[in-house]
BAVEXZA-332042 format. One record per atom (N, C-alpha, C): residue in one letter; x, y negated, z. Coordinates in steps of 0.001 Angstrom, whole numbers, plus 500000, padded with zeros to 6 digits. Each point is the difference from the previous one (the first is absolute). Example, Ala and Ser with C-alpha at 12.3 -4.5 7.8 and 13.67 -1.06 7.14 Angstrom:
% BAVEXZA-332042
A513190505690507800A499110498810500000A500900498800500000S499650498950499280S500820498810500060S499230498910500730
***
This chain:
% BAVEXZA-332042
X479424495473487180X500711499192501001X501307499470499409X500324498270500353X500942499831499397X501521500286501330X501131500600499277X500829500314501084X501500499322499369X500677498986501527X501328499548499839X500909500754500558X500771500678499248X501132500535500686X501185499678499943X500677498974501668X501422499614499241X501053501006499930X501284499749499408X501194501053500381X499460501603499371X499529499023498564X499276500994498968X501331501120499765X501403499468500041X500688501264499727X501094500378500696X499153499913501175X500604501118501070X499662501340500042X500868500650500993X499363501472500036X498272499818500119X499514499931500905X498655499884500655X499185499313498704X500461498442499740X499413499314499009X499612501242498836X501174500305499249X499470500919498814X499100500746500365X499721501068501173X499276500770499938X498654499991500953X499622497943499937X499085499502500395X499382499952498748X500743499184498954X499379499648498874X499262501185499174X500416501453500024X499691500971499760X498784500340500576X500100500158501161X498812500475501047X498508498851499261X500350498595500203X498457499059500116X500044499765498282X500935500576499089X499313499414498631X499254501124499361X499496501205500214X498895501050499835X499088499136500030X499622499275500890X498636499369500759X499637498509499890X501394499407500366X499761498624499782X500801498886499405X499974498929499870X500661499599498940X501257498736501014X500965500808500010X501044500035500269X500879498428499730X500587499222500654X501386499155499718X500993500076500877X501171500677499278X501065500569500649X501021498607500111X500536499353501150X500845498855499855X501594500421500272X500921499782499492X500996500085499770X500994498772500984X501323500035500069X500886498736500331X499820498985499351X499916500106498768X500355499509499145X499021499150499792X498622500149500277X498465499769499413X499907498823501170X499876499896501429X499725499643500792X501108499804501136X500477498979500628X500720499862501000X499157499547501304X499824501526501113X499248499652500929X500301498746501089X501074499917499718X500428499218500997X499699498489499753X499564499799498848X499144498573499454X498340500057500484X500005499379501093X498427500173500561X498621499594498556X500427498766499699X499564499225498708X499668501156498557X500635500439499690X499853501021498783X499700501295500401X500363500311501245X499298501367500565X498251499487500094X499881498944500580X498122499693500038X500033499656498635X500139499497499073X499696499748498731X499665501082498973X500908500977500036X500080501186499521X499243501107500209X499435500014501638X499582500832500657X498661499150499148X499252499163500252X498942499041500286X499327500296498198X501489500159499070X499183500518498655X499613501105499618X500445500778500827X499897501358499334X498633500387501172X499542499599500940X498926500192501074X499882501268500009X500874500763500917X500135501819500359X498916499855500779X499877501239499916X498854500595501698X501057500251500817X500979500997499546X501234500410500402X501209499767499841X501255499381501234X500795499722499550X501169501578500757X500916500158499467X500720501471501040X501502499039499337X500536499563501502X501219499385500155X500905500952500114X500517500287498904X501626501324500484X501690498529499951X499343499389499359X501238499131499359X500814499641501863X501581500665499643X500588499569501071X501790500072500418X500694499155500664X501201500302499823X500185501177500769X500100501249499866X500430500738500515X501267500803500407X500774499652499433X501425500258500244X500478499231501724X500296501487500476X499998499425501773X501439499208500549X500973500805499154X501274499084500258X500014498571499403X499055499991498519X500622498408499494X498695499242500853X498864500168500342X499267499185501022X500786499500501261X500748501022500768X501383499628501098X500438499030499731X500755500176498452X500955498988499525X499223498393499682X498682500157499690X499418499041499895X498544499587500686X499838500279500952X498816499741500887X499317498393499603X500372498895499190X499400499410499676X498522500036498712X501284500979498794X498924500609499143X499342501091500318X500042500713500859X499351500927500409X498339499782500559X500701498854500446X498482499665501029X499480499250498952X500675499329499240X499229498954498602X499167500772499287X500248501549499696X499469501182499066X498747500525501076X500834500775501072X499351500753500291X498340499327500912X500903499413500895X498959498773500751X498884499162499489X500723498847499239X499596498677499264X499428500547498817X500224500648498939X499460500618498920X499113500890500790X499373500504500714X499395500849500481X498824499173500095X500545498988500625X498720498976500874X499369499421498425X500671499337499195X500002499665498926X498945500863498729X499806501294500662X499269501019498951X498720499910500805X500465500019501218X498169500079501388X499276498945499511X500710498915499972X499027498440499870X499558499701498661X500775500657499000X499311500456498770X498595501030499602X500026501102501455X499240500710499702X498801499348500532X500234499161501532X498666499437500722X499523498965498626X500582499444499343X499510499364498797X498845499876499185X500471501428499523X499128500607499332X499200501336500128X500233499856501445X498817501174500760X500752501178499444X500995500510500412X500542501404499516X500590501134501036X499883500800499670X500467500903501311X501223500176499424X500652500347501613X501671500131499327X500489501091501175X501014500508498963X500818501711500348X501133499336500355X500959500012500879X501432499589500051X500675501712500661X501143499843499722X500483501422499671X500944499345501225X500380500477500959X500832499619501315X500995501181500040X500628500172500955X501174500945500153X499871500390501423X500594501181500179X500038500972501529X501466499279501093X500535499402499192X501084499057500540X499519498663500744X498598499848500161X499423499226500777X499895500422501621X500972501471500164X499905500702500911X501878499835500680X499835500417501342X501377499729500648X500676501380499850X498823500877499564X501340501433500116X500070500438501340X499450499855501070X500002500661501081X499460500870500874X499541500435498811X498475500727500910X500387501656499627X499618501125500809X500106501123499229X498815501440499609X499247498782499500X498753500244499437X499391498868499386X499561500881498320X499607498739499239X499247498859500240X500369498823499466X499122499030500360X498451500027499553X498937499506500346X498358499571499630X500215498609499588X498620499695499430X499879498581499406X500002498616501711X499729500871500843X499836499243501216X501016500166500888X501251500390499674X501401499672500658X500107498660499806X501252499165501023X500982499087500056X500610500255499034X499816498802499299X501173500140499181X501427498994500164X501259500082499747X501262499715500261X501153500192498959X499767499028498899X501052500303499004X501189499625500326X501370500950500121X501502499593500230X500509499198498312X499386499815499353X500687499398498472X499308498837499682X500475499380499196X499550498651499454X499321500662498898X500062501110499422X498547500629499176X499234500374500750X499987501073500888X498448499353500742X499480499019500355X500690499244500931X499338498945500610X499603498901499030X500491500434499020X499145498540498508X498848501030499241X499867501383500393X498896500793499697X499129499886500440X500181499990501791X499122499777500944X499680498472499865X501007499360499375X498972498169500163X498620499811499117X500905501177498594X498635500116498747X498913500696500636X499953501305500655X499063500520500783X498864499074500795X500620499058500694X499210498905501036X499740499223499456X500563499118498839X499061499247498799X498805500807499586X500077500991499562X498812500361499322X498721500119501297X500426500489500983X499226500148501143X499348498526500309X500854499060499746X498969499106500917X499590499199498557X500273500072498921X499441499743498898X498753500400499839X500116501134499833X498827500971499085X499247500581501051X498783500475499387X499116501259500866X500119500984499174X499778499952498537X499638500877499494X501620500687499405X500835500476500458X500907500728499727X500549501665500449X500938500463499639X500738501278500301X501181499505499938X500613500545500962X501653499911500586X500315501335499962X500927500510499086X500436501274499336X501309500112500568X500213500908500849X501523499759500746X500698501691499347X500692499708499314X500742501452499565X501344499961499959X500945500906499566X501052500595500775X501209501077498515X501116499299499935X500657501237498913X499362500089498829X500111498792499155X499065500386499131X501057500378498432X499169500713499628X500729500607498897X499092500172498606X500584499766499066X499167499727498423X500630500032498691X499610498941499174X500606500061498960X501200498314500578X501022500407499822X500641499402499796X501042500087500945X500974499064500536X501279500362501163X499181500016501501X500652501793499958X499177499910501399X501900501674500587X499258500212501579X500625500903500381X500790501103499600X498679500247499299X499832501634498967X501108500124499056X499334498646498782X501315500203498946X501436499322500694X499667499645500860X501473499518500298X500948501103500204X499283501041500719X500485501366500916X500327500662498660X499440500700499287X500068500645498372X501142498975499933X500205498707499052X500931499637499496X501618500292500848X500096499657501189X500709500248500620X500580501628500027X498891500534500074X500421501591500133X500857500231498447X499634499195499313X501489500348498651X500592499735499806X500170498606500751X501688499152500416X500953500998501025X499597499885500886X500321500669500766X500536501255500866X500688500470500537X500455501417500663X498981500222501380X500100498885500255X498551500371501574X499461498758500680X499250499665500580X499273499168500103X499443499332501494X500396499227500876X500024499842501192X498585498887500227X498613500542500949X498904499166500185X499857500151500960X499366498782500330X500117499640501515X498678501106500527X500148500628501375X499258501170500512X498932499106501744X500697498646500280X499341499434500978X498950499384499467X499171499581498663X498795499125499877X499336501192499370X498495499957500948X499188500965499912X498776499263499123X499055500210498862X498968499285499231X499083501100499142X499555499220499260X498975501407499324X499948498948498879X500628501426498511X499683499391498755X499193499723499288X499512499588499375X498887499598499548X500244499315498027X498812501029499234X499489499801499143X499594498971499347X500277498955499304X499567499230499573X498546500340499641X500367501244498854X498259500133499372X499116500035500685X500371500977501301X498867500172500929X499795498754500699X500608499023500366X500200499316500800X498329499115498982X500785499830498663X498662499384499353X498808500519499840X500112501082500283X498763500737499803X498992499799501288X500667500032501230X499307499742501227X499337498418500518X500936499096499308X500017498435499969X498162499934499447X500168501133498502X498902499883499397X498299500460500233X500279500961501445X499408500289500675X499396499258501187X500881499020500086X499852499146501506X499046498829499188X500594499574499225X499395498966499324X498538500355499762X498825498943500292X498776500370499681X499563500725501341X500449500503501112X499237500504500609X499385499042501174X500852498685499908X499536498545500830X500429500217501507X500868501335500316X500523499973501312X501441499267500042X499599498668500227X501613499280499666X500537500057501598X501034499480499588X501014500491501435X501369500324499576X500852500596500673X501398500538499737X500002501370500229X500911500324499226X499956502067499580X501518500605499523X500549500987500621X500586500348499666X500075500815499065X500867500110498867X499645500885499115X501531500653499238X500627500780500736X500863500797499780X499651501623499955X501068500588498550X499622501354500230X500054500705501891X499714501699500033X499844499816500744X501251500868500801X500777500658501394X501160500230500054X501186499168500311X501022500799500450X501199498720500028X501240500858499955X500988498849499360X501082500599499849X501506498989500180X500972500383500158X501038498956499906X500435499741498421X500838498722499953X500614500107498366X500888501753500181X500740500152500722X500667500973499528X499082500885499936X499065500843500224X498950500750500028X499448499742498494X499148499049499806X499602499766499082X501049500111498739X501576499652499720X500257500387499339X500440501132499915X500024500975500900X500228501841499860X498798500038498841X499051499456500757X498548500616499101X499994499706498367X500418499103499894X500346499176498552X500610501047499291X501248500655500305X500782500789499450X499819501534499937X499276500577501089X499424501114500405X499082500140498969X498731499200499634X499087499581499067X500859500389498600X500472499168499620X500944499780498414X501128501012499847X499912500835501392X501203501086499722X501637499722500375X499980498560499764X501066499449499924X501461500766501548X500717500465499681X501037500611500870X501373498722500206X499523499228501299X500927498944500251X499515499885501222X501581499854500579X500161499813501663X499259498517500497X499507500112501062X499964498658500332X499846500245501864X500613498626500086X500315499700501336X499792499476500707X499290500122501247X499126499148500901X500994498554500390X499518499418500180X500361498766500911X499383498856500302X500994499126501108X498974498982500849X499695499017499033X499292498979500327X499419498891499656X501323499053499724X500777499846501278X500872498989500313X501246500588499317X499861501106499393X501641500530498940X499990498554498429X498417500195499904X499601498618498488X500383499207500599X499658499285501544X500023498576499757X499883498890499683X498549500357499456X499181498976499215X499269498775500848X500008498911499208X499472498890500958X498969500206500553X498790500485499675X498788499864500690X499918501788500876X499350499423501007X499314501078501042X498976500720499261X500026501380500267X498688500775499621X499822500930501283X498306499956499333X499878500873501365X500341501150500256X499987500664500863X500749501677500135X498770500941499879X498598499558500373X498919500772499461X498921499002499447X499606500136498901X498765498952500037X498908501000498957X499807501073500529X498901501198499339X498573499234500741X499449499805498855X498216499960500378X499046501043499518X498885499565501450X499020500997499747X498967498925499205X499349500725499001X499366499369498933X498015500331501204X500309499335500896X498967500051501494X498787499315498916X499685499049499805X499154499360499787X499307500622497937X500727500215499008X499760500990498939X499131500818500457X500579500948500553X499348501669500570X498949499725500938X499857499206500948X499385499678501096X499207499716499416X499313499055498980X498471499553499728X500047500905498455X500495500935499072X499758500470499478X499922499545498363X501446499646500133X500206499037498765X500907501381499039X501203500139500570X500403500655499165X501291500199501130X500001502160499373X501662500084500463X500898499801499253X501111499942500402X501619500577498891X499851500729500191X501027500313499231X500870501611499912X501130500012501060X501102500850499973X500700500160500961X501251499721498728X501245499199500741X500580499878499166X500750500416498905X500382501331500650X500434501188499076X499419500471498970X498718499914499657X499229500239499361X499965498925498559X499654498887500688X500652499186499079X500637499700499335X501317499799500984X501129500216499231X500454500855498627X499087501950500640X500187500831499110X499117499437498468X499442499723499745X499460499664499268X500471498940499442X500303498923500464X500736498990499006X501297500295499540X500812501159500204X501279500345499488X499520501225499089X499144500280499925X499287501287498932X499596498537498651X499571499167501038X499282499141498172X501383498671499869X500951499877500424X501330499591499812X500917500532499709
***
């Protein structure tokens, strides 16, 4: 099977490219390689290489500079989205788009299913959720991968928390946004599971559990040993431009439910990627 993976070196990306090149023969796309947001060279590009599979990770994800710029946001996340679908109806390809739990309002107090309302408070969701509904009324043959905290090789939570813990005397995280972290590897590993089984649709796929940032970083340090104070606090002490939600934990309902594949629980995870880090 031939497989496109954009946002080849992201967290997720790398340890997509890992997962499908055992098996199949792999093109990892880069920034640099492809600009989705050119409808014209996204079908051109797409149209030479003729995937079976395309798995869209490529995305602006940074939630404050999307705030700051809701034009490119929606150009990336939206328009480049639509831009990869109409490439895939092209050339007859099934396509993975990797969505976010921020497609959610945060109000609920119990995890969301794939068949909640959804209600993004940010200009990164709601240009997530536009890519989400492109592919929907695009495609049939797809997966809508909605995950949550993701963490890997490269700048994520984790090493931020470690680096910090050696600058630092103690460490203040916000204790009001509740989420569940999540594995890159695993995250690819399950993607790789979904794929091929022809139950397309939308799926949540976060480890499994929940925790706040401040929670989650006790665990970080508890894990690594590390002996440094840290200190709960609100959301609104940062002050950051964009809204997040205060819970957006999913139940991975539709995975488990037809018998695709579980996670793990996040702790578990976690433990393990700071044993091989």
């Amino acid at each position: 099977m031939k497989v496109v993976i954009t946002g080849a070196k992201g967290q997720l990306g790398q340890e997509l490219v890992k997962v499908f090149d055992d098996e199949h023969e792999v093109t990892g796309i880069y920034k640099d390689d492809l600009d989705i947001t050119a409808a014209g060279k996204v079908k051109d590009f797409i149209s030479s290489i003729k995937p079976d599979l395309v798995i869209h990770c490529a995305a602006m994800t940074n939630v404050d500079g999307c705030e700051g710029d809701p034009d490119m946001a929606y150009k990336v996340n939206a328009f480049g989205t639509q831009n990869i679908a109409v490439a895939c109806q092209k050339v007859d390809a099934e396509m993975v788009y990797v969505s976010t739990d921020f497609v959610f309002a945060g109000d609920k107090d119990e995890p969301y299913i794939e068949f909640d309302a959804t209600g993004p408070l940010s200009v990164y969701g709601k240009s997530k959720l536009a890519g989400e509904n492109y592919v929907r009324n695009l495609l049939n043959r797809y997966y809508i991968v909605r995950t949550a905290w993701l963490y890997g090789e490269g700048h994520n939570f984790v090493r931020t928390m470690l680096r910090l813990a050696e600058e630092k005397e103690y460490l203040e995280v916000v204790d009001d946004q509740v989420g569940t972290p999540t594995c890159a590897k695993e995250l690819a590993i399950t993607i790789s599971k979904l794929v091929g089984t022809g139950l397309y649709g939308t799926y949540h796929a976060s480890n499994n559990g929940s925790c706040s940032w401040y929670e989650f970083a006790r665990k970080i340090f508890k894990l690594k040993g590390i002996d440094i104070e840290v200190k709960p606090i609100t959301s609104d002490k940062l002050g950051r431009p964009a809204r997040r939600p205060a819970y957006s934990v999913m139940r991975n309902f539709a995975l488990e439910s037809q018998g695709i594949y579980v996670m793990r629980d996040w702790e578990e995870a976690l433990e393990e990627y700071l044993e091989k880090g």
